[in-house]
Kinemage of the C-alpha trace (Angstrom):
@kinemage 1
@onewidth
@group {chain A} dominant
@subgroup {mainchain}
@vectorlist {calphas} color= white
{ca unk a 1} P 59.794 106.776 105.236
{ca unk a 2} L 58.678 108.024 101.968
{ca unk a 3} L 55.001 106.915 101.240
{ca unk a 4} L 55.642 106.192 97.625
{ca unk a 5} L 58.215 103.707 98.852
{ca unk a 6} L 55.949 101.182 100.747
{ca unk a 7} L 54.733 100.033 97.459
{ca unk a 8} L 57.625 98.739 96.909
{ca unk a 9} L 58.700 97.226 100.085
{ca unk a 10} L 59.388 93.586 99.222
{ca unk a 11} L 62.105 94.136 96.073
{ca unk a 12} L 63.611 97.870 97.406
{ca unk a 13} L 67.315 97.942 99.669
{ca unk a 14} L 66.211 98.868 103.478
{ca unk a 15} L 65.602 102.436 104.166
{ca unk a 16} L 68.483 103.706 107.305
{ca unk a 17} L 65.789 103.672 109.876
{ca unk a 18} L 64.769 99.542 109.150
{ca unk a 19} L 68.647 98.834 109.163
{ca unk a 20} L 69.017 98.246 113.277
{ca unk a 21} L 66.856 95.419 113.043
{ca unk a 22} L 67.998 93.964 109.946
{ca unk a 23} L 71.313 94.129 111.849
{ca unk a 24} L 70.426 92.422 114.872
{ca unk a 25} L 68.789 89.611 112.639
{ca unk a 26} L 71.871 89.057 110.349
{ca unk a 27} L 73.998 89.370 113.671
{ca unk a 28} L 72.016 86.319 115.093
{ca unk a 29} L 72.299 84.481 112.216
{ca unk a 30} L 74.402 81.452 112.499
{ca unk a 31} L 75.585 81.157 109.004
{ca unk a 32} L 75.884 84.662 108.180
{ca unk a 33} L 78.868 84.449 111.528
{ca unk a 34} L 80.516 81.712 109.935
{ca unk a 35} L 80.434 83.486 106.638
{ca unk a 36} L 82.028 86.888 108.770
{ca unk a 37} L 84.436 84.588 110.586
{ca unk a 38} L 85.626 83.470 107.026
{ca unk a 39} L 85.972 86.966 105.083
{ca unk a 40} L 87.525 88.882 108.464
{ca unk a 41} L 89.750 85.967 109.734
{ca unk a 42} L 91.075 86.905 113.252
{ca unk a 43} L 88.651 89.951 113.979
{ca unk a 44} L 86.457 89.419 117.179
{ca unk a 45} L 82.791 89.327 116.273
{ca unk a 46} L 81.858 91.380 119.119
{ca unk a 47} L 84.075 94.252 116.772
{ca unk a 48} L 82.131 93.484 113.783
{ca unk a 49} L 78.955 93.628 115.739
{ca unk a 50} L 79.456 96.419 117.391
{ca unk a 51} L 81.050 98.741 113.717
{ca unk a 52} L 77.721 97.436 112.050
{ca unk a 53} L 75.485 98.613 114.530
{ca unk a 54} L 77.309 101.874 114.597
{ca unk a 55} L 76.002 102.235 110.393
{ca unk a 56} L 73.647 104.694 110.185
{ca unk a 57} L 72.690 104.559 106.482
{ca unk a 58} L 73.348 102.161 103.631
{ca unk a 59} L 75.959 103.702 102.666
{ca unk a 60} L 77.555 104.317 105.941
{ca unk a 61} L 77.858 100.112 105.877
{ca unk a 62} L 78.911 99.877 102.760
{ca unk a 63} L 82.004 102.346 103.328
{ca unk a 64} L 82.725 100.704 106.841
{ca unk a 65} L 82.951 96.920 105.127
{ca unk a 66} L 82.262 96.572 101.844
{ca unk a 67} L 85.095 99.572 100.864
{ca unk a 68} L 88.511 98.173 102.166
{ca unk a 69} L 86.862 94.641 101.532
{ca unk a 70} L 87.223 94.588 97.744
{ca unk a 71} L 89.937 97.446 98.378
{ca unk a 72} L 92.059 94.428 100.224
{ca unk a 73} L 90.701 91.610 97.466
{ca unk a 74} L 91.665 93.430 94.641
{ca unk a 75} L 94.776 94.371 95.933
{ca unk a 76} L 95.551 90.077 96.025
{ca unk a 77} L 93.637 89.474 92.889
{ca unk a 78} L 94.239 91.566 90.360
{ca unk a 79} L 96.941 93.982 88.910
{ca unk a 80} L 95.000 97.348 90.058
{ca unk a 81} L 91.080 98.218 88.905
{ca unk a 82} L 89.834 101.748 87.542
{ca unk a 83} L 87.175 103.389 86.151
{ca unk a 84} L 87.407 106.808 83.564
{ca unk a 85} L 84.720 108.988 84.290
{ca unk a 86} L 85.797 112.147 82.850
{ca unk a 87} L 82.752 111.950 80.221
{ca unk a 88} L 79.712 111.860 82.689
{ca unk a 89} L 79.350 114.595 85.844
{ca unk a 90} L 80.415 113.361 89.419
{ca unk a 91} L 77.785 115.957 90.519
{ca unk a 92} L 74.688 114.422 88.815
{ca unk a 93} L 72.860 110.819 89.560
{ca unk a 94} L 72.681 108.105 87.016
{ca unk a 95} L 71.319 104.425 85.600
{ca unk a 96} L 74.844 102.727 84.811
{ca unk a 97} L 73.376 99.720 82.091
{ca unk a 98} L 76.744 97.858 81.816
{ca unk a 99} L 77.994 94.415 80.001
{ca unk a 100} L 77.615 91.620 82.643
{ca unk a 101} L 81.228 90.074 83.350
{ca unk a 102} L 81.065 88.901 86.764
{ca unk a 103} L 77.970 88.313 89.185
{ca unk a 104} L 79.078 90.028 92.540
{ca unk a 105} L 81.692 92.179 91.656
{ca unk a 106} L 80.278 94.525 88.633
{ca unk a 107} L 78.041 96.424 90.767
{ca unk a 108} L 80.671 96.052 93.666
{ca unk a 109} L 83.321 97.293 91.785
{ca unk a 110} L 81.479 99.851 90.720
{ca unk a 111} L 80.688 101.240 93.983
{ca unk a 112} L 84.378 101.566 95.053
{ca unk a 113} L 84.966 103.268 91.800
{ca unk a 114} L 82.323 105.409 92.414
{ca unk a 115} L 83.367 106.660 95.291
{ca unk a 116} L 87.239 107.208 94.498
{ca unk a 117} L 85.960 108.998 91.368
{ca unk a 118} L 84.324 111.740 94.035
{ca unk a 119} L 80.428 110.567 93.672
{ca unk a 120} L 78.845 111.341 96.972
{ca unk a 121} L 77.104 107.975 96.605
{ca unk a 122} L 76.824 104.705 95.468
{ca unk a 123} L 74.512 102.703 92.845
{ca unk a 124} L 71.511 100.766 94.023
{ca unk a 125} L 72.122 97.321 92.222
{ca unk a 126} L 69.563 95.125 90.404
{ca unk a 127} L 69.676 91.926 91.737
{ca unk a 128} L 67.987 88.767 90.629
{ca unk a 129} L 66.138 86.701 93.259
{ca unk a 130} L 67.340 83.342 91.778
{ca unk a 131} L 70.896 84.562 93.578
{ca unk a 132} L 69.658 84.760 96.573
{ca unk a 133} L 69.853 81.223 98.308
{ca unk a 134} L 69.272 81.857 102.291
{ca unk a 135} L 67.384 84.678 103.941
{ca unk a 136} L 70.399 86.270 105.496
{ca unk a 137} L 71.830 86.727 102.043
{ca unk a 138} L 68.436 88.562 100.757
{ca unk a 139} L 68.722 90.793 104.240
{ca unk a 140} L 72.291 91.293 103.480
{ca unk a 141} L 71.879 92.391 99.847
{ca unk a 142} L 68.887 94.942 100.408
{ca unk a 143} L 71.212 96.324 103.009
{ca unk a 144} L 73.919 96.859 100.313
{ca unk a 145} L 71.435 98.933 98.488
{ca unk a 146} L 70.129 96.183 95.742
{ca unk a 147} L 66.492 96.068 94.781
{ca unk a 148} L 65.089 92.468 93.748
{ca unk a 149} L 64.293 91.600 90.203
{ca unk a 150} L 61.304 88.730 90.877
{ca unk a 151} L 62.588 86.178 88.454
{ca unk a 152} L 60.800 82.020 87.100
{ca unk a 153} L 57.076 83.962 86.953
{ca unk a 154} L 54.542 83.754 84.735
{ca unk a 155} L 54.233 85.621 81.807
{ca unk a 156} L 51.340 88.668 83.231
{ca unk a 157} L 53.164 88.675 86.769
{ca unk a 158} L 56.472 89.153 84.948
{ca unk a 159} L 54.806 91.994 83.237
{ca unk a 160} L 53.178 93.413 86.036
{ca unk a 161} L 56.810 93.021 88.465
{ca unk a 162} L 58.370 94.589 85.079
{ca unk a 163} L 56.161 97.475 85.157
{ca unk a 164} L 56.971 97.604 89.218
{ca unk a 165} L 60.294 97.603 89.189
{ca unk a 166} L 60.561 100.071 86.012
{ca unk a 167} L 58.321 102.484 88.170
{ca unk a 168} L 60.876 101.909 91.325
{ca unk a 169} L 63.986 102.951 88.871
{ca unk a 170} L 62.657 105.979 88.419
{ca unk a 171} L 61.687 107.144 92.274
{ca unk a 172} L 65.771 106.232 92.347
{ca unk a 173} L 66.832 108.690 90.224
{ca unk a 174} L 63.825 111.126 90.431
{ca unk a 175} L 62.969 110.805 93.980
{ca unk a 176} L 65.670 109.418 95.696
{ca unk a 177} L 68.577 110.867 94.212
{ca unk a 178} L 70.099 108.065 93.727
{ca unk a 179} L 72.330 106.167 90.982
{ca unk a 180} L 71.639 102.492 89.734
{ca unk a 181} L 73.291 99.729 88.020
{ca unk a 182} L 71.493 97.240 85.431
{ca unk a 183} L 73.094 94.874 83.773
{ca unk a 184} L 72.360 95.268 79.969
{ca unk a 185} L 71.050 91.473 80.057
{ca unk a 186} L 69.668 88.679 81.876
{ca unk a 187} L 72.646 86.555 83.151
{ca unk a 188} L 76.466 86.959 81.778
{ca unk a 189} L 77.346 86.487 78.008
{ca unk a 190} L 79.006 83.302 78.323
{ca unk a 191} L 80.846 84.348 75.278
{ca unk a 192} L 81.875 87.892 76.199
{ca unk a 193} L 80.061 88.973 72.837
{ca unk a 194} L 78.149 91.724 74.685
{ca unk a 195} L 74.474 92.926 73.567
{ca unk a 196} L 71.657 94.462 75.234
{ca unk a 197} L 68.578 93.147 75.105
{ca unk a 198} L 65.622 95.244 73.942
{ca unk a 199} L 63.814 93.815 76.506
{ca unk a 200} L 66.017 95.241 79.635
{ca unk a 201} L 65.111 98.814 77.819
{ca unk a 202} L 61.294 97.505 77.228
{ca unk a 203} L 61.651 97.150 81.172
{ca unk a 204} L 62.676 100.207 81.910
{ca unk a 205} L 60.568 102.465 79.745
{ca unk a 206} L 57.247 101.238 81.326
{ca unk a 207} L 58.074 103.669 84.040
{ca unk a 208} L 57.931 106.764 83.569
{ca unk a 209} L 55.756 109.606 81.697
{ca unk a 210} L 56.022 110.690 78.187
{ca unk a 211} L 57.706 109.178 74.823
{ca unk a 212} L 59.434 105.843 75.044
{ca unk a 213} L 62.597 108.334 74.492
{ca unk a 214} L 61.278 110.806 77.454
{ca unk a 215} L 61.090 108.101 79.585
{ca unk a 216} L 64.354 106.377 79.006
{ca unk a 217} L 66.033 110.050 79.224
{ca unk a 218} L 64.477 110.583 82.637
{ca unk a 219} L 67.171 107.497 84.179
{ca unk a 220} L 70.415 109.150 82.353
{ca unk a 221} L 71.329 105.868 81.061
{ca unk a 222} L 75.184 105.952 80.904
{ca unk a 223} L 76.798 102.680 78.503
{ca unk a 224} L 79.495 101.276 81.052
{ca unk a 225} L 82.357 99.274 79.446
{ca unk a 226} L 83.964 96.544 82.033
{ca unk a 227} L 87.153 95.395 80.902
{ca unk a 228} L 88.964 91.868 82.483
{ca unk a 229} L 92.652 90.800 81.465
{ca unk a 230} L 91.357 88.013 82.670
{ca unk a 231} L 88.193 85.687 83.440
{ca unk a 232} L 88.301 83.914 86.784
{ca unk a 233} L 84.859 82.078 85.960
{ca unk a 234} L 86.226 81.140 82.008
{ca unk a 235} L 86.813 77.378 82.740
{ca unk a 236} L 83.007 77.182 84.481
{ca unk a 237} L 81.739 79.278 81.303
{ca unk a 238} L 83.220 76.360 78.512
{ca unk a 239} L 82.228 73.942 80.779
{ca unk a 240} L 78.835 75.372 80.685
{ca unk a 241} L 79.163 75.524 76.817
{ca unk a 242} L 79.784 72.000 76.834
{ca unk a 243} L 77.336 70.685 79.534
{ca unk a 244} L 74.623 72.894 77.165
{ca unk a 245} L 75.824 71.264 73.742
{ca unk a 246} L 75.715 67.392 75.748
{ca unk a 247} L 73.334 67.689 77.713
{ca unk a 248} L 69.914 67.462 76.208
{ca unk a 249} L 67.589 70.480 78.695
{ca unk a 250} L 70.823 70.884 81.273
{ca unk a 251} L 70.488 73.853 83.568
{ca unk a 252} L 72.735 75.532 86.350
{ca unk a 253} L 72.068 74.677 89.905
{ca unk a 254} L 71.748 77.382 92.668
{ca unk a 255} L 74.581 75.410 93.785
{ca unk a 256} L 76.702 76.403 90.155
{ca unk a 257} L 75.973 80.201 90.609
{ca unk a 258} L 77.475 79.698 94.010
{ca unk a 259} L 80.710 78.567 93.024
{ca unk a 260} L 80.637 80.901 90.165
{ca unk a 261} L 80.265 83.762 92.803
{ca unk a 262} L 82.813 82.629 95.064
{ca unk a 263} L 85.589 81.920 91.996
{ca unk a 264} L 84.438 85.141 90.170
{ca unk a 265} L 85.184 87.340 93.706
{ca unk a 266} L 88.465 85.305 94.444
{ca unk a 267} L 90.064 83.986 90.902
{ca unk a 268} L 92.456 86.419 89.529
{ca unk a 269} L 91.627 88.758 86.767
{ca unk a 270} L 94.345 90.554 86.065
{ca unk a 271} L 94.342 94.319 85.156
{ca unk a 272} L 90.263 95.796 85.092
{ca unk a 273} L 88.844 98.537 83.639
{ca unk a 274} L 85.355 100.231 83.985
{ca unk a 275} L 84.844 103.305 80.997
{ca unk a 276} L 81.665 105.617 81.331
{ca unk a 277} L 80.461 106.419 77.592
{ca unk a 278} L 78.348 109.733 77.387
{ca unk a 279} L 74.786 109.838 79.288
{ca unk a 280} L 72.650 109.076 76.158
{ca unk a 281} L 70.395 111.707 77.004
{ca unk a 282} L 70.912 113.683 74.018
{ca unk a 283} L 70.935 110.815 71.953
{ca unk a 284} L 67.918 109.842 72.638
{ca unk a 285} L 66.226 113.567 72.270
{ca unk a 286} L 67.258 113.595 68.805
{ca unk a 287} L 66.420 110.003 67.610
{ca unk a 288} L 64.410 110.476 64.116
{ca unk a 289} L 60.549 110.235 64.547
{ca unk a 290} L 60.637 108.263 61.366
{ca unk a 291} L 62.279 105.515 63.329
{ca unk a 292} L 59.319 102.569 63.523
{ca unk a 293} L 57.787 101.890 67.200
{ca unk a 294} L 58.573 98.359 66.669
{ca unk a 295} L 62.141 98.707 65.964
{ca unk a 296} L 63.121 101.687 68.959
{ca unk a 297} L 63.999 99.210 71.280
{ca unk a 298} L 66.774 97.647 69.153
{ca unk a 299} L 67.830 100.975 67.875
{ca unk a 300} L 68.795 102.191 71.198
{ca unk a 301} L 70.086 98.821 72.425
{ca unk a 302} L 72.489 98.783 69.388
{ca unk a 303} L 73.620 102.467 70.114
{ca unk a 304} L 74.452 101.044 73.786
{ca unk a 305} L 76.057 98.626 72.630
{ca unk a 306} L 78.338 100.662 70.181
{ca unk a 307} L 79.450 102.788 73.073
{ca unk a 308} L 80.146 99.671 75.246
{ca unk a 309} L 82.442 98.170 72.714
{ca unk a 310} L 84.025 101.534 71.908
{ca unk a 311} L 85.280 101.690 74.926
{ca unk a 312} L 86.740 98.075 75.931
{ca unk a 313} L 90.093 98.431 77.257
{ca unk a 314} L 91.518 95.667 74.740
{ca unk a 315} L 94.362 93.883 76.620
{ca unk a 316} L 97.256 91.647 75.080
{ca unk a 317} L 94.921 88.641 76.291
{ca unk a 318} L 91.863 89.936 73.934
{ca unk a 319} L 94.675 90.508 70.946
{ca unk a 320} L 96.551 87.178 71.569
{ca unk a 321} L 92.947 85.558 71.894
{ca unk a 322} L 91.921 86.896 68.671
{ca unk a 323} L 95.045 86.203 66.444
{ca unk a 324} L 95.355 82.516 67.605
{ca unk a 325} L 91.686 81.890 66.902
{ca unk a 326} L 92.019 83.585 63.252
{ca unk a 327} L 95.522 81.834 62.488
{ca unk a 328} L 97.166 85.223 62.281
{ca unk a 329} L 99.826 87.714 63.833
{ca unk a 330} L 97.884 90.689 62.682
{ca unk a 331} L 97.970 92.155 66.342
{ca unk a 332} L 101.437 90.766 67.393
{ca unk a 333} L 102.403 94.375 68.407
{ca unk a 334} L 99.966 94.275 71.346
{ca unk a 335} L 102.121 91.144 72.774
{ca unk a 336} L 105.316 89.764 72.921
{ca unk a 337} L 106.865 86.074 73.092
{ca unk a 338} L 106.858 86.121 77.152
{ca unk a 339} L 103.292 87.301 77.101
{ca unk a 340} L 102.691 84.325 74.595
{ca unk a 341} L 104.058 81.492 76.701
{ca unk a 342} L 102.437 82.664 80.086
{ca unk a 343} L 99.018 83.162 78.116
{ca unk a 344} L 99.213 79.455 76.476
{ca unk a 345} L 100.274 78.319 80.220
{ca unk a 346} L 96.840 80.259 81.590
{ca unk a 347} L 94.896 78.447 79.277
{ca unk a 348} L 95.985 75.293 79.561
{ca unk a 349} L 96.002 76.008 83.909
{ca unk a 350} L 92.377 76.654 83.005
{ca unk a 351} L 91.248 73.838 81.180
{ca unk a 352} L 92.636 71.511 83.726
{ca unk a 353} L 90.172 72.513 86.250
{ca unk a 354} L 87.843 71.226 84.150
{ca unk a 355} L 85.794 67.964 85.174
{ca unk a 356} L 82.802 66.913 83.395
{ca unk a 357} L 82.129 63.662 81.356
{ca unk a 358} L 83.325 63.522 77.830
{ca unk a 359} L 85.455 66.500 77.996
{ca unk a 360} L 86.256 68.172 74.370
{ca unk a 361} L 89.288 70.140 74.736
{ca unk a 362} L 89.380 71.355 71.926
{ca unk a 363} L 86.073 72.513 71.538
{ca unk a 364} L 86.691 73.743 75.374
{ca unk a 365} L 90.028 75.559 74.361
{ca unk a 366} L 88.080 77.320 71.588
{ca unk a 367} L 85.151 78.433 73.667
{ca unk a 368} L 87.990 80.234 76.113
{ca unk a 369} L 89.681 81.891 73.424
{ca unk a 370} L 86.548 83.469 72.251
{ca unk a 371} L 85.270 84.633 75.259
{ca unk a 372} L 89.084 86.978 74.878
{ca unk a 373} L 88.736 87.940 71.215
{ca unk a 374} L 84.965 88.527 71.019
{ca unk a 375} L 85.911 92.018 72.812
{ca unk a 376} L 88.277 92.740 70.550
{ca unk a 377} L 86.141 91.830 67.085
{ca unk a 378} L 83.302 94.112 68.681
{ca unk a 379} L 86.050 97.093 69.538
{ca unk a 380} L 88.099 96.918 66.173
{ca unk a 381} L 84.928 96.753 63.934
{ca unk a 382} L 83.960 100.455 65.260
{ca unk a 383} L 87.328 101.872 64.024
């Protein structure tokens, strides 16, 4: 194993030679069967067993189960999911920094889409540990190349883990050869009104040698647009919305990111669509020196974000959304009276699933339709 590695052996994905006895651990574990018994109904474990000790490399499991896994689910849950790449270069390795839409499936997506678009690898993911609720689904995880982000620490330890895990990104891309995934903030926007935080680029720039813009250059940070027709998790969002607004101090449960996970990977989303902007390489080579140090950060974050809302795929949903929240039919060309009725019907589906005390509807309703429009205000202000 490489020696620069070991220093980060408690947050990094397994390296192929720790992987057989990962394997045999996960294989023994009783919930991590039940779990395989669920997702591959009918198949004998001794199969499963036998096809995961076969993997040789990360990537070798992720192409023997993970591959026709969300092949298979997306085929039942959506209308078809792609990705346009033609503006970065299958050849090279990059740091995909994307808007955050769905917990398990943006990076998981991404890898499928990765490899159909001819990339001779995947992404290592950035994971926070707050997701990971049993030690088979930490093992599992590292196996599916994700690195830990150490969440809930004090204020110097978060800087130090920071500075670690900034210093890891790089041996990815450098070192490793490698691409990576970030997502461009801490947890979803509930809202779909997507913005990077500063501090994700802070993060990453403590790696590194050189200029704050030599440094961030040195992970080919490519902007990547995710597009849903639909949000299987937009009931749970409102409802969060609501719990927040009610609920003096409320806070999610290990138990609520659960079900989001499990209704974000099996709720239906409609058509999806994942859009590479430019690496913003050059970008950052040329940024003016006159820019001041303590506004570079939220320069670069707003030039991300530009290229992320540039290139939403806006679908009747986000148009529909938009003109019933303004009062208008300014976009009625994007939809038609069918689309109307069975958009009105989704809505109303959603809110229904909806328990909590004191439930607003309206206020509920609302939430919903912005979390459709707010793509489409941030995509038609650019034009």
């Amino acid at each position: 194993m490489n020696t620069d590695l070991r220093q980060f052996d408690d947050i990094r994905p397994f390296e192929p030679e720790e992987l057989p006895a990962v394997f045999e651990r996960l294989l023994a574990d009783e919930q991590f069967r039940q779990v395989v018994g669920y997702v591959m109904p009918g198949v004998p474990f001794e199969m499963i067993s036998a096809k995961m000790l076969a993997c040789k490399s990360n990537l070798d499991f992720q192409l023997a189960f993970c591959y026709d896994f969300l092949k298979n689910l997306m085929a039942k849950a959506s209308k078809g999911f792609d990705m346009d790449v033609k503006a970065v270069d299958t050849k090279k390795r990059y740091t995909f920094v994307s808007n955050h839409r769905d917990i398990v499936l943006d990076s998981a997506l991404l890898d499928v889409l990765l490899v159909d678009a001819g990339f001779e690898t995947t992404c290592e993911i950035a994971i926070g540990d707050n997701l990971l609720a049993a030690p088979w689904i930490k093992d599992l995880v590292r196996v599916n190349k994700s690195f830990i982000v150490l969440r809930g620490l004090t204020p110097r330890d978060t800087l130090m883990a920071s500075k670690r895990m900034s210093e890891y990104m790089h041996l990815v891309i450098q070192q490793k050869n490698d691409n990576i995934w970030i997502a461009q903030r801490e947890g979803r926007a509930k809202d779909s009104d997507d913005r990077t935080q500063p501090a994700i680029l802070k993060m990453m720039a403590m790696g590194g040698k050189g200029s704050v813009a030599e440094r961030l250059a040195d992970l080919h940070i490519v902007p990547l647009a995710i597009s849903y027709e639909f949000d299987p998790c937009d009931f749970l969002k409102a409802a969060e919305f609501q719990l927040k607004r009610d609920v003096e101090g409320w806070k999610k449960t290990k138990k609520d990111d659960v079900v989001s996970m499990q209704t974000g990977i099996m709720g239906y989303k409609g058509r999806v669509h994942y859009h590479c902007a430019p690496c913003i390489d050059e970008y950052l080579m040329n940024l003016s020196p006159d820019i001041p140090k303590t506004d570079v950060f939220d320069v670069i974050a707003q030039h991300i974000d530009e290229e992320i809302h540039r290139n939403y795929m806006l679908y009747p949903s986000n148009y529909l959304a938009l003109d019933i929240l303004n009062g208008t039919e300014e976009h009625a060309s994007h939809y038609d009276d069918a689309y109307k009725a069975m958009f009105a019907k989704y809505i109303e589906g959603q809110l229904s699933k909806i328990d909590i005390p004191n439930k607003d509807e309206a206020f509920l309703r609302e939430r919903m339709l912005e979390m459709y429009a707010n793509p489409a205000k941030n995509h038609l202000r650019l034009r």
